[in-house]
C-alpha positions in Angstrom: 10.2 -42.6 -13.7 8.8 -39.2 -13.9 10.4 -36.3 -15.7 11.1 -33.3 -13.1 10.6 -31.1 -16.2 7.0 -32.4 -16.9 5.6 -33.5 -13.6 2.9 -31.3 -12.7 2.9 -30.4 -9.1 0.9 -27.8 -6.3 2.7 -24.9 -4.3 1.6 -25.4 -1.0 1.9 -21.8 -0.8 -0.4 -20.4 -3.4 -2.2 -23.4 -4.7 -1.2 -23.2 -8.2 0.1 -26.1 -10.4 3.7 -25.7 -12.7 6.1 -27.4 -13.7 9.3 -27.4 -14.0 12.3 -27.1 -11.2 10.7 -26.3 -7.4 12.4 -23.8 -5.6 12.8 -24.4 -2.1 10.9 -22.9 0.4 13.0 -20.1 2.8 10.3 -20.8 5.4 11.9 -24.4 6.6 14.7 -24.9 3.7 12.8 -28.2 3.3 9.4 -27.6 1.0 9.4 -27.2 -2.7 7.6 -24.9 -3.4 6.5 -22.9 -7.4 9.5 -20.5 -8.7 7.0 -17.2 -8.2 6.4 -17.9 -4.3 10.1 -18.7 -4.1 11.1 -15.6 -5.9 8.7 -13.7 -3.5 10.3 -15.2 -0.8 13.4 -14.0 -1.8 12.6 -10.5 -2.5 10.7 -10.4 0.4 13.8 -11.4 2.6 15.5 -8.3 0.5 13.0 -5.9 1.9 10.7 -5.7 -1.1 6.9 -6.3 -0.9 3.6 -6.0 -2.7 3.1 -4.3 -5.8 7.2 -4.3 -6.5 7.1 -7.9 -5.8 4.2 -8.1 -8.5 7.0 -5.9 -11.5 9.6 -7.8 -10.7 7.6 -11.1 -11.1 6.3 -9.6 -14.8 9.3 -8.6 -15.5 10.9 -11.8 -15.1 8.3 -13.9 -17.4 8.1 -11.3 -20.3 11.7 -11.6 -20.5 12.6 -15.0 -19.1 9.9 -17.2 -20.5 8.3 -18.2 -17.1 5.2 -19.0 -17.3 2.5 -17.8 -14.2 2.4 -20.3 -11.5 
């Protein structure tokens, strides 16, 4: 049995390995997906894009502990 906390696994979004929880996708509510494309799907559904997107994202894994995807 695998540890959901270890496994390494690929966003089909972006490409990039983590690990760690998935987030689920917004695009079908069905793909897991890494926690930076799910957090840019949320903020995107809020109405924020590009380069706001990219200082929230800092933001959160100076302060949080997330590493990149």
């Amino acid at each position: 049995m695998t540890d959901a906390k270890t496994e390494t696994k690929k966003c089909p979004i972006c490409g990039r390995t983590y690990t760690g929880r998935s987030a689920l996708s917004r695009k079908d509510d069905a793909t897991p997906i890494c926690p930076d494309c799910g957090t840019r799907q949320a903020l995107e559904a809020a109405g924020i894009t590009g380069e706001k997107q990219e200082k929230i994202l800092e933001f959160i894994r100076e302060n949080f502990g997330r590493n990149e995807a």
